[in-house]
C-alpha positions in Angstrom: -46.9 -20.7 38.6 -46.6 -17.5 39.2 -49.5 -14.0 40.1 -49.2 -11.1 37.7 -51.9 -9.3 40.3 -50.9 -10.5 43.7 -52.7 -7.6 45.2 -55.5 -10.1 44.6 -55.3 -12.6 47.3 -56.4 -9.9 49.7 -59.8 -11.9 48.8 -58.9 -14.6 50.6 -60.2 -12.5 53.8 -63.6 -13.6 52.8 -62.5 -17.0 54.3 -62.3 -15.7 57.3 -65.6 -13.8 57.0 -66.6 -17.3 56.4 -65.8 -18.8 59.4 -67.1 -15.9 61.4 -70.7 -16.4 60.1 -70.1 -20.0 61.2 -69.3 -19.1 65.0 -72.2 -16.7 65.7 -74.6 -18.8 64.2 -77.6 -19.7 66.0 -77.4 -23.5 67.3 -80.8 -25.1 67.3 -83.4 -24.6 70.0 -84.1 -27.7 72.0 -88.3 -28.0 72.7 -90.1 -30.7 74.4 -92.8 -32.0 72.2 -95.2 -35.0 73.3 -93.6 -38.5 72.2 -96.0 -41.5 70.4 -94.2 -44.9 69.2 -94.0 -42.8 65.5 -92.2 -40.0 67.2 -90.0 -42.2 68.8 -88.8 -44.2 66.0 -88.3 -41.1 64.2 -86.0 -39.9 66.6 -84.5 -43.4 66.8 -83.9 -43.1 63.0 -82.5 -39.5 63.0 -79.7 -40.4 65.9 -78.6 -43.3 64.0 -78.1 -40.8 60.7 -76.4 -38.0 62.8 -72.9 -38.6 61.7 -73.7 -38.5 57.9 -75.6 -35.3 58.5 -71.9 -33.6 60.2 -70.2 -35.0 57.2 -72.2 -33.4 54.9 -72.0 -30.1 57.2 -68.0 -30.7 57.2 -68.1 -31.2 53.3 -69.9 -28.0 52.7 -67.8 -25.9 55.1 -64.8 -27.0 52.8 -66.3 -26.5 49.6 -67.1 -23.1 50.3 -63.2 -22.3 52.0 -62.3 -23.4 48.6 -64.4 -21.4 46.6 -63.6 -18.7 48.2 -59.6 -19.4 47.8 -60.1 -20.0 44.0 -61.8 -17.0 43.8 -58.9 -14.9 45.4 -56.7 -16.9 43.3 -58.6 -15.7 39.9 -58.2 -12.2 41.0 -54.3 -12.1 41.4 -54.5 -13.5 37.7 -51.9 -16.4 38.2 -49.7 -17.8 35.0 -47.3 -20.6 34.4 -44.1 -18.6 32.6 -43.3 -20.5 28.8 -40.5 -18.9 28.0 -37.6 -17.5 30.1 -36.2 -14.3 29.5 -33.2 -14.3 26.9 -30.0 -13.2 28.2 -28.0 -13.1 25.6 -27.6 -10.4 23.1 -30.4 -10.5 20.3 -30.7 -8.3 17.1 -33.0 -8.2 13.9 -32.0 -6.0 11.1 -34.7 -5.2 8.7 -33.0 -4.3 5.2 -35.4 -1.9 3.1 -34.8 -3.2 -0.6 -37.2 -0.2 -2.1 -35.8 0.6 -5.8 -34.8 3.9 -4.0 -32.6 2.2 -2.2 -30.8 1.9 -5.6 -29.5 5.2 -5.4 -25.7 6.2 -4.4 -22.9 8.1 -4.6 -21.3 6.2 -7.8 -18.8 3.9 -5.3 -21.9 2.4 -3.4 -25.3 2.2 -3.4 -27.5 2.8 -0.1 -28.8 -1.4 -0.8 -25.0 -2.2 -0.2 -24.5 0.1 2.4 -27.5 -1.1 4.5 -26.1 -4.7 3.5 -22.5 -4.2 4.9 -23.5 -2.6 7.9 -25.7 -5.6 8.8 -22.8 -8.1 8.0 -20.7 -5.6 10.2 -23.6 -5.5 13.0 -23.8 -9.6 12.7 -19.9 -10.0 13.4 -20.4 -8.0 16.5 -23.3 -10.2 17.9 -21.9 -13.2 16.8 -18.4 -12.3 18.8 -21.2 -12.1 22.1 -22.6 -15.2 21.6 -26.0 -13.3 20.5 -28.9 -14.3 18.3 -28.7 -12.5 14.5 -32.2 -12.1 12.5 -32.0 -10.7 9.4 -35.4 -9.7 7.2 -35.3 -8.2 3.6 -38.4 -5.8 3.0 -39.5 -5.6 -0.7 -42.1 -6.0 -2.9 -42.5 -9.1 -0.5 -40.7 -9.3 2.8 -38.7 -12.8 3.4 -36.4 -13.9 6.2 -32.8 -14.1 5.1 -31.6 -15.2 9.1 -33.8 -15.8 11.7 -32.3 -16.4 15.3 -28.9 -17.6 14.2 -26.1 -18.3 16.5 -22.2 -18.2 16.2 -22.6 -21.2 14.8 -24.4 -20.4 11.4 -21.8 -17.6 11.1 -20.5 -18.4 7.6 -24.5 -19.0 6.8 -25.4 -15.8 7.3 -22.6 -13.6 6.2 -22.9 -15.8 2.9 -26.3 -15.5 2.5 -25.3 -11.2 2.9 -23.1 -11.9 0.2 -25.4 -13.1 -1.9 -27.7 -10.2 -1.9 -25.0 -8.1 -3.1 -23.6 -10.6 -5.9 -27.0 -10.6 -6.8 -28.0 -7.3 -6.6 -31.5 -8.7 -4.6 -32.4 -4.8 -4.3 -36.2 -4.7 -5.7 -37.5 -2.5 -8.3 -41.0 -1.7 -6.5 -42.1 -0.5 -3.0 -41.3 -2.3 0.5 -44.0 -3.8 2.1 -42.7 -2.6 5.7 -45.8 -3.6 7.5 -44.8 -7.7 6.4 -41.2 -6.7 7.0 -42.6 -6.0 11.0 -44.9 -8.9 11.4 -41.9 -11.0 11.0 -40.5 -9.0 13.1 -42.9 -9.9 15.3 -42.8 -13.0 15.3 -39.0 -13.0 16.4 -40.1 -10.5 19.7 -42.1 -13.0 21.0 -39.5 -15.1 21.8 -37.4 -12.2 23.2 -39.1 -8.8 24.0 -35.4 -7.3 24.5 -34.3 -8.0 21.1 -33.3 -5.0 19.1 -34.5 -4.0 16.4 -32.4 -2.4 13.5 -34.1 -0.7 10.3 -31.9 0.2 7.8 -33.7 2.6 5.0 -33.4 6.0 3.7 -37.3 6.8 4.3 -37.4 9.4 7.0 -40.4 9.1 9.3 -42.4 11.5 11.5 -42.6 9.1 14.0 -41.0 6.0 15.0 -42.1 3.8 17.4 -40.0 3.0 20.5 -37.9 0.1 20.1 -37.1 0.7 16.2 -33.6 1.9 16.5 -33.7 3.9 12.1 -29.9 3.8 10.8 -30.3 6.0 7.7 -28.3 4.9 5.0 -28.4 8.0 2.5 -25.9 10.8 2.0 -26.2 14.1 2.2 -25.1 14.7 -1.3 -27.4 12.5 -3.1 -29.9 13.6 -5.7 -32.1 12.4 -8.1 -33.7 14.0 -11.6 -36.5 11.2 -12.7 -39.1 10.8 -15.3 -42.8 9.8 -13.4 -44.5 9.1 -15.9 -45.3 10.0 -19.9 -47.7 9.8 -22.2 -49.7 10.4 -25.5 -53.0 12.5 -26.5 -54.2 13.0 -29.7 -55.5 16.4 -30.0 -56.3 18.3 -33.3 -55.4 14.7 -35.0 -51.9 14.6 -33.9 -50.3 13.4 -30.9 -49.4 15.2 -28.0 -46.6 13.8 -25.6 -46.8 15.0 -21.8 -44.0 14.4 -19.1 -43.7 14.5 -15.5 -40.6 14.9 -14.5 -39.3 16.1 -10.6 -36.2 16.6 -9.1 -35.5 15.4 -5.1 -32.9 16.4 -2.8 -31.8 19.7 -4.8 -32.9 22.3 -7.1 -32.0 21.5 -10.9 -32.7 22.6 -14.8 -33.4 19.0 -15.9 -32.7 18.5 -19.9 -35.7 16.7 -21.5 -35.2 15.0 -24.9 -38.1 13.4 -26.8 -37.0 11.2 -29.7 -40.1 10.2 -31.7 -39.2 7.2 -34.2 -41.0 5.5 -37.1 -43.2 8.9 -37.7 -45.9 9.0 -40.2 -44.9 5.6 -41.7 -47.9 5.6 -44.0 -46.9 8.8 -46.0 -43.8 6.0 -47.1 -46.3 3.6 -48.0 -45.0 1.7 -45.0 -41.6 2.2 -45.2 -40.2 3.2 -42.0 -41.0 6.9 -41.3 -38.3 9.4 -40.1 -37.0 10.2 -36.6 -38.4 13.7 -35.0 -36.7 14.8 -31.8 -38.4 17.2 -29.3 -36.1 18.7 -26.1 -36.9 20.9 -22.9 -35.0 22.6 -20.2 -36.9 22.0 -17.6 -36.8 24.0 -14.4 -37.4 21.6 -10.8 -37.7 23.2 -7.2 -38.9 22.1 -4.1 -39.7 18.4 -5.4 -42.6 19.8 -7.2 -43.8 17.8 -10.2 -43.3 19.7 -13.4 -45.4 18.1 -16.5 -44.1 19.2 -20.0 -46.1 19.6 -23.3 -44.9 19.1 -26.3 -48.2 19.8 -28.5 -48.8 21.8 -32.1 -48.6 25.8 -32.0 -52.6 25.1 -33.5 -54.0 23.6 -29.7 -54.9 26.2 -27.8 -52.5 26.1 -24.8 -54.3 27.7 -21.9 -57.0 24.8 -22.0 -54.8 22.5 -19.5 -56.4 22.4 -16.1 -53.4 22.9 -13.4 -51.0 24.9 -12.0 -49.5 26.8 -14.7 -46.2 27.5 -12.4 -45.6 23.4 -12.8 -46.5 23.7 -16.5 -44.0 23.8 -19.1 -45.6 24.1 -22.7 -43.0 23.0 -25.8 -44.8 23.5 -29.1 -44.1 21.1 -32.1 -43.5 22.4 -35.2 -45.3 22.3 -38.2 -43.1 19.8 -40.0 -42.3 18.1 -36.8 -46.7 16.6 -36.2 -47.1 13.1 -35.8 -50.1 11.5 -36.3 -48.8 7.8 -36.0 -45.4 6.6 -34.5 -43.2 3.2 -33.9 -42.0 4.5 -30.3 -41.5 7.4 -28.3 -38.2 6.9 -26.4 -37.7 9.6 -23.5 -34.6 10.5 -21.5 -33.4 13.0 -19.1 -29.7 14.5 -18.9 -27.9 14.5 -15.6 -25.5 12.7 -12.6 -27.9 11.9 -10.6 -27.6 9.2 -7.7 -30.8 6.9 -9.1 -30.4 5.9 -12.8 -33.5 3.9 -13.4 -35.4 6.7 -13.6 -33.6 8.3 -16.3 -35.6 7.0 -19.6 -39.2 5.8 -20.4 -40.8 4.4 -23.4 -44.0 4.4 -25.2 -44.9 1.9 -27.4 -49.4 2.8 -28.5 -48.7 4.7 -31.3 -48.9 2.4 -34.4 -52.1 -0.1 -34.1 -51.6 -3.6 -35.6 -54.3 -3.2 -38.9 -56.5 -5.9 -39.2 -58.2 -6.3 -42.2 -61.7 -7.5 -43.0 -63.2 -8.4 -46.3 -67.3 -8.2 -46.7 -68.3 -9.8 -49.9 -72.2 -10.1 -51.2 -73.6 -9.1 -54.5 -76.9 -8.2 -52.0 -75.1 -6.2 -48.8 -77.7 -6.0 -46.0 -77.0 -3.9 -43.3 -77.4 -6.1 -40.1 -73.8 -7.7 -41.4 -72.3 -4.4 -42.4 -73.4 -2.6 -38.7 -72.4 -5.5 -36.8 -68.8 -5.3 -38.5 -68.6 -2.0 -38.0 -69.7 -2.2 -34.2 -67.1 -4.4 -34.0 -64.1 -2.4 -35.6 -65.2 0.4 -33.5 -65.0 -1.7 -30.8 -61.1 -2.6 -31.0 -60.2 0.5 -32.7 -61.7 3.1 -30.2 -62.5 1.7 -26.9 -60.3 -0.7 -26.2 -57.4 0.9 -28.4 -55.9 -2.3 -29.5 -56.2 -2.2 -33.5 -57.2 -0.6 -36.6 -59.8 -2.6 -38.4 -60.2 -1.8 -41.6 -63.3 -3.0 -43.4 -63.4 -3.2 -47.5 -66.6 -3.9 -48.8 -67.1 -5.7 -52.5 -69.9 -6.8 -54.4 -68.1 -9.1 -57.1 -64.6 -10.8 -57.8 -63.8 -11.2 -54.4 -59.7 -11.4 -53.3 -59.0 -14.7 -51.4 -55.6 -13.5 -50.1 -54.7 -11.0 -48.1 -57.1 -10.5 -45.7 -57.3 -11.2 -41.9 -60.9 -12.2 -41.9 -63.3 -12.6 -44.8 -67.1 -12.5 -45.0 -68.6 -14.5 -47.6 -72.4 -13.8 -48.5 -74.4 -15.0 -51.0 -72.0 -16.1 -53.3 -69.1 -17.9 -52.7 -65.1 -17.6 -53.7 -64.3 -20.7 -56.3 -61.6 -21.3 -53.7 -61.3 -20.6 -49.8 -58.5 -18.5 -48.8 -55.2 -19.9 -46.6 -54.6 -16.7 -45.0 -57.2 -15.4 -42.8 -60.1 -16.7 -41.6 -63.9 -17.5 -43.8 -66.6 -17.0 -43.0 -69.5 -18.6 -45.6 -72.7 -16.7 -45.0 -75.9 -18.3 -47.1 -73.4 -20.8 -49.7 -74.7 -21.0 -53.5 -72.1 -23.8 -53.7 -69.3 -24.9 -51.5 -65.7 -23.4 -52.5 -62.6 -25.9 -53.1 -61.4 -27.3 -50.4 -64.3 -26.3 -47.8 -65.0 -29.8 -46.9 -68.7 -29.1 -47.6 -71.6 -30.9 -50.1 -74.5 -29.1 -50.1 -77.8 -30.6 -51.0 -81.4 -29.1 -51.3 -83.3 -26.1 -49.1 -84.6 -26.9 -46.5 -87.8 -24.3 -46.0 -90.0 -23.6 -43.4 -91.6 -20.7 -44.3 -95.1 -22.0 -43.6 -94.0 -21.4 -40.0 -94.8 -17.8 -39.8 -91.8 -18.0 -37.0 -89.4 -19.8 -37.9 -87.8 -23.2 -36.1 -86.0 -22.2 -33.3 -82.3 -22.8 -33.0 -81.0 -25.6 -30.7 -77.5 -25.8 -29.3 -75.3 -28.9 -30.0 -72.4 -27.5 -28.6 -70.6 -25.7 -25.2 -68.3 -23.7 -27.4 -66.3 -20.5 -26.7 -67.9 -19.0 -29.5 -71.2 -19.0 -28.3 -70.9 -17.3 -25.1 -73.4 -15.0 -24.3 -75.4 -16.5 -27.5 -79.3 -17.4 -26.8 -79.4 -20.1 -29.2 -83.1 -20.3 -28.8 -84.3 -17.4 -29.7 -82.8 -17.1 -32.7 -85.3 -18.7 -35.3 -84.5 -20.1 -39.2 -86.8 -20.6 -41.8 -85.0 -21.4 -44.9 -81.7 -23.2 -45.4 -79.5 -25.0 -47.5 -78.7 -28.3 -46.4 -75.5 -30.2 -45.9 -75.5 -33.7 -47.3 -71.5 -34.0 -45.7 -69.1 -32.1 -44.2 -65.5 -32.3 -43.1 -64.9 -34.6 -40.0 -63.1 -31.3 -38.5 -66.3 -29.2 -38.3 -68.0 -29.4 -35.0 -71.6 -28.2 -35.1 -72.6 -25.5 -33.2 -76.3 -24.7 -33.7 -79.1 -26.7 -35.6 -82.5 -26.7 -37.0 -84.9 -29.4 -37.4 -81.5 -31.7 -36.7 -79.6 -30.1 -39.7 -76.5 -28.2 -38.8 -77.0 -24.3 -39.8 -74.1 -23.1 -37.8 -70.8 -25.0 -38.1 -66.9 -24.2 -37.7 -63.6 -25.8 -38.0 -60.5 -24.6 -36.2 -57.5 -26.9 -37.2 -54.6 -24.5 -37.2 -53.8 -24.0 -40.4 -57.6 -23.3 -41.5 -60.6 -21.5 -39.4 -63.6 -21.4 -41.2 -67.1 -20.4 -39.7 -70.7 -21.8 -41.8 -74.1 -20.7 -42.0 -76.2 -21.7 -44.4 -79.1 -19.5 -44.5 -79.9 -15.8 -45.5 -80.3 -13.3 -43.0 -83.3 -12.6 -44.8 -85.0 -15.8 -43.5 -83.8 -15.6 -40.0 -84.5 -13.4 -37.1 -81.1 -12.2 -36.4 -81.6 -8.9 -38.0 -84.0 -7.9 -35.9 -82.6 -9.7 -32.4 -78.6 -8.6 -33.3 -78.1 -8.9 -29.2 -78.3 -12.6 -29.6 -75.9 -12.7 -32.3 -73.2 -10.0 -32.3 -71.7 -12.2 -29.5 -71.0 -14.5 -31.8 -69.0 -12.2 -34.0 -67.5 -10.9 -30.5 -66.6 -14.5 -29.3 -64.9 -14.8 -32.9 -62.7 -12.0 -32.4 -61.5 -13.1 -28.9 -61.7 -16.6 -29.6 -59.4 -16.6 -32.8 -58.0 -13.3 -32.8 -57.4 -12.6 -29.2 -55.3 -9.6 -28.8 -51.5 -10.7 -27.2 -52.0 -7.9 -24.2 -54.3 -5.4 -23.5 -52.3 -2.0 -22.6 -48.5 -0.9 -23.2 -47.2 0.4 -19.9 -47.3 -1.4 -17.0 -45.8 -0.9 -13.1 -43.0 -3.4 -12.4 -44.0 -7.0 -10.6 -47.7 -6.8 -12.1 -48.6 -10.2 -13.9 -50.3 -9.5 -17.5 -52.0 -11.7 -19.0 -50.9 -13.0 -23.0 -52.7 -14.9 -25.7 -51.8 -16.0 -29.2 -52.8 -16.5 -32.2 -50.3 -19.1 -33.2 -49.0 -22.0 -31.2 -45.8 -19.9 -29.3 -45.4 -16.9 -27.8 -41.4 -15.4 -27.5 -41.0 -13.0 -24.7 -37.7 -10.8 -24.6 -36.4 -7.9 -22.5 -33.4 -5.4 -22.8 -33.7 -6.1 -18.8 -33.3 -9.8 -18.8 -30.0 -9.3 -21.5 -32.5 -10.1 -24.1 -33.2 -14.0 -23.2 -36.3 -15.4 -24.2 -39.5 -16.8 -22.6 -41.4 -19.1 -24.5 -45.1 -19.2 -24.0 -46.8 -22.2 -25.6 -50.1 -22.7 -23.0 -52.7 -19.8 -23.3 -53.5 -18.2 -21.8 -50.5 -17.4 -20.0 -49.2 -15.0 -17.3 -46.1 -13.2 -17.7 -44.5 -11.1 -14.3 -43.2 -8.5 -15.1 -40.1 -8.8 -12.5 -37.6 -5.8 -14.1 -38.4 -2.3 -15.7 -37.6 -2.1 -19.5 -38.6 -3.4 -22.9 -40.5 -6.2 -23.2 -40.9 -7.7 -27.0 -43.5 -9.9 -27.8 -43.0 -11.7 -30.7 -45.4 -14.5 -32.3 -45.8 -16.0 -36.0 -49.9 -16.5 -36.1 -51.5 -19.6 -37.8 -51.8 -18.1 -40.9 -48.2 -17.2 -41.2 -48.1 -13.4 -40.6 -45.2 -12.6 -38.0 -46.6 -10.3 -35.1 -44.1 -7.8 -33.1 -45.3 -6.0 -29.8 -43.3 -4.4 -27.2 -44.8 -3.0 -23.7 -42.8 -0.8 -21.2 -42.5 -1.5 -17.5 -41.7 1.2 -15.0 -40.8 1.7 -11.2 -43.4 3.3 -9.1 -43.3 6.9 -9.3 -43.1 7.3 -5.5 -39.6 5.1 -5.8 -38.5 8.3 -7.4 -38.4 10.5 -4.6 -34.9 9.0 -2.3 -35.8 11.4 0.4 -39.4 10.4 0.8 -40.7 11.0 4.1 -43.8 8.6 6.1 -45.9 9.2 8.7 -44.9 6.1 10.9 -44.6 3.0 10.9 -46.1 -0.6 12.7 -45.3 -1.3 16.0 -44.1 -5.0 16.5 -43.3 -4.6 19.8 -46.7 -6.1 20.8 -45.2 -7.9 24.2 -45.2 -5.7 26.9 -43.5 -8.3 29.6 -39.9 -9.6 29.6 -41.5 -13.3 30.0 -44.2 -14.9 28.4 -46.9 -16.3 29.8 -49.5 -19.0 29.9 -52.6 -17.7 31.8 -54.2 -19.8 33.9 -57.4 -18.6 34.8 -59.8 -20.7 33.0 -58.4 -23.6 34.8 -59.7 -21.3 37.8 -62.5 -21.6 36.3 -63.1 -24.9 35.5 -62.4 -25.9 39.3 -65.0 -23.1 40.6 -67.8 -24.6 38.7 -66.5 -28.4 39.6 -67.3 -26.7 43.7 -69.9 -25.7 42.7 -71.8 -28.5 41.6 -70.5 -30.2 44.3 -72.1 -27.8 47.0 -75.0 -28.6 45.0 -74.8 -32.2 44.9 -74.4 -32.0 49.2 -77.2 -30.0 49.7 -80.0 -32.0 47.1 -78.6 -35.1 49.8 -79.6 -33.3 53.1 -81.1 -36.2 55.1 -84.1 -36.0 57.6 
């Protein structure tokens, strides 16, 4: 045990304060009083107890010496010492893998440098007979060494190795503030370890203890595209750029290849190529964003600095309205390459197409179609729904989705899914037999709608409050239906997903049902459809690298490939699944739906745009040099005081015994 305070025994004085009070107290006064036979026998009684009565005093005297001592002790805060000071030589490097640290003069990057140096900087401590930690900070931080010895020499220099053979540099930010917990960690085993951070982020302010070895060079640059992007404006597309140029001063060549343009004017042949270029101006690590838009938008309407505005205008014959991809580059040696290019992929919306028949239209079924197309087409930007109404001779091929009203096909379509709305007979190879109608009409209301099912597609439907009062009746059905809603017992909403055939029944008229008027308890079934069978493969086309996005299907595989993984494939065959996006590039998504039809989508992943600048400067950085002390310590002061309250119940204990 040892006291961190020792200036706190001077409490122990009170002991002697103790013993003073002790001395000068008053003895008792002796008085004569007149003796009976009681008097005496009490007096007989209290001589024979005399010597338990000192004992007692005795007992108390030392009770109180030792709460006073325990009390001294508490003050000079006494600890038991856990862990010795290290004598030996101890280092942790911290490696920053940022994507920045990508960047390099052509013969070596500043990842390799910072990894040689550390190999170098382990052979040193290693020759001492020192302790070697080595952390790698990226998008997550892990611990390549941790307190390894001459003995694990080959270990870790292998293990150094590796992350060059492997290129382990990330494509995202460092998490620094992990990197130093770990860090952390390691210093409380050994205060005096140093600390080594090898980075090329400058900061303002670094704590004490952090020794920085920059690994950049002087004549390192970098020209990089942040982000890019489409508007349509005036019906065609506009394409903005933000591009900046860190550690010099440069006129940085911008060239916009637009492929696959107007596709539809070739009645969807493959459209011509338009290419769209800019000499751009950079200084002072400013972001410049560059227009390219038609002479006929008005170009002062951009809010922002016009000094970091470029505008291009697009010429006449050169307007897209529709495109495959938009593949931008920048020209230049720069020291950081996988900034140089970018991609977008949202300008050419898979077209789904939806077939309303009825020889009676009504316009609940028409609006709540329409709502729908609006929906995917507008807001969340994912198709182009196309609705064709027809009142006879209906096409049974062809079509993504068909709606079936009144009067039914002679034969159901193998392409798309059905959807048979009121039947006047059941179409080949439905699975159906319909019998009589069922009506209710005498019910001013209706029977009210009871759920037999917890499907998907009736999420968000309030089967009860949706009412029937006339409806055909089906004497058999196909064992692959499941029923969904019925009335009075009799199935009125059924639906069959097998693969190879998705069909969706009602047998009633919206005419004898309250669904027209209540469409909020019955447009999410035409919702639910859509994201049940249809789902969309991934919402969005750009994404940062390491996000996870989530993919559906609408077949039984998914095929994922990327330009960044040398184009090997992912299969997908669980959905929904979640694909990370680990490497910037091209992804291609590539699926043959149940129907047949062979689906194609690609999505571009980027690096941060702050990765961009490799001379980015931070404020600071956290401490982990939390342990003040070159020992570590055990405090030992509620054993203190545990003991002072065990005194004083014992003090207690002697007095509530005081005999007479």
């Amino acid at each position: 045990m040892t006291l961190l305070l020792p200036i706190g025994l001077l409490a122990l004085l009170s002991i002697v304060v103790l013993i003073i009070i002790y001395i000068i107290k008053a003895n008792y006064q002796q008085k004569y009083v007149s003796s009976t036979y009681i008097w005496a026998l009490s007096l007989k009684l209290r001589k024979k107890r005399l010597p338990i009565n000192k004992l007692r005093n005795i007992l108390l005297i030392v009770c109180q010496v030792l709460f006073l001592t325990v009390c001294g002790l508490a003050l000079a805060y006494p600890a038991r010492v856990t862990q010795a000071m290290v004598t030996e030589r101890e280092v942790i490097a911290v490696i920053d893998s940022s994507a920045s640290m990508l960047a390099g003069d052509g013969d070596e990057t500043r990842f390799e440098r910072a990894v040689n140096r550390v190999s170098a900087l382990a052979e040193e401590v290693f020759n001492e007979d020192g302790y070697v930690s080595v952390i790698l900070a990226g998008e997550t931080s892990s611990v390549i060494a941790q307190r390894a010895t001459a003995e694990s020499r080959n270990l870790v220099l292998d293990e150094l190795a590796r992350l060059l053979s492997e290129n382990s540099c990330s494509y995202g930010t460092a998490d620094m503030a992990a990197a130093m917990g770990q860090c952390e960690n390691i210093i409380r085993e050994n205060k005096n370890a140093e600390l080594y951070l090898y980075t090329d982020t400058e900061y303002t302010y670094l704590p004490g203890g952090i020794r920085l070895v920059d690994v950049a060079e002087d004549n390192e640059w970098n020209a990089g595209i942040l982000d890019a992007y489409t508007v349509v404006e005036d019906n065609y597309y506009s394409v903005f750029v933000e591009v900046a140029c860190y550690g010099m001063d440069r006129e940085v060549a911008v060239t916009v290849q637009v492929q696959d343009v107007n596709a539809e004017e070739n009645e969807g042949e493959v459209g011509k190529t338009v290419t769209l270029r800019a000499n751009v101006a950079c200084k002072g690590d400013q972001t410049m964003t560059v227009i390219f838009r038609s002479d006929s938008v008005p170009m002062e309407d951009y809010e922002s600095n016009s000094e970091n505005v470029v505008y291009v205008p697009i010429e006449n014959d050169q307007r897209f309205y529709s495109y495959g991809s938009i593949n931008i580059t920048i020209e230049g040696e720069d020291s950081f390459s996988q900034d140089d290019a970018f991609a977008i992929y949202d300008g050419k919306k898979e077209v789904i197409k939806v077939q309303y028949c009825s020889p009676l239209p009504n316009n609940f079924a028409d609006g709540v179609l329409r709502a729908i197309a609006n929906y995917y087409s507008t807001k969340k930007n994912i198709w182009d729904v196309q609705i064709t109404e027809v009142h006879s001779d209906p096409a049974v091929e062809g079509f993504d989705l068909y709606v079936f009203e009144h009067t039914m096909p002679s034969v159901m379509p193998q392409d798309g899914i059905v959807w048979l709305w009121d039947l006047d007979r059941a179409p080949e190879g439905s699975g159906l037999t319909l019998g009589g109608i069922n009506d209710y009409s005498s019910n001013n209301e209706g029977i009210h709608l009871t759920q037999e099912s917890d499907s998907p597609l009736l999420t968000n439907v309030s089967a009860g409050a949706l009412t029937v009062s006339r409806f055909t009746q089906l004497l058999s059905y196909d064992p692959s239906y499941q029923v969904l809603l019925s009335c009075d017992t009799s199935p009125v909403l059924l639906v069959k997903n097998d693969g190879m055939s998705k069909v969706v029944v009602m047998p009633f008229s919206v005419h004898y049902s309250n669904i027209g008027i209540k469409p909020e308890y019955f447009v999410p079934l035409v919702f639910n459809l859509f994201e049940t069978w249809i789902p969309a493969t991934v919402i969005g086309n750009a994404f940062s690298v390491y996000e996870e996005v989530s993919l559906n299907a609408r077949g039984q595989q998914l095929t994922v490939t990327s330009t960044s993984l040398n184009n090997e494939s992912i299969v997908f065959t669980q959905f929904p699944a979640v694909l990370s996006l680990d490497l910037p590039g091209t992804y291609t998504l590539t699926q043959t739906t149940d129907f047949g039809k062979t689906v194609e989508e690609r999505i571009y992943v980027k690096i941060p745009a702050y990765e961009s600048n490799i001379w980015s400067v931070e404020d600071t950085i956290h401490d982990p040099f939390l342990i003040q002390e070159g020992q570590a310590y055990e405090d030992l002061t509620l054993y203190l005081a545990a003991a002072l309250v065990a005194l004083l119940f014992c003090e207690w204990l002697l007095h509530s015994r005081e005999l007479f």
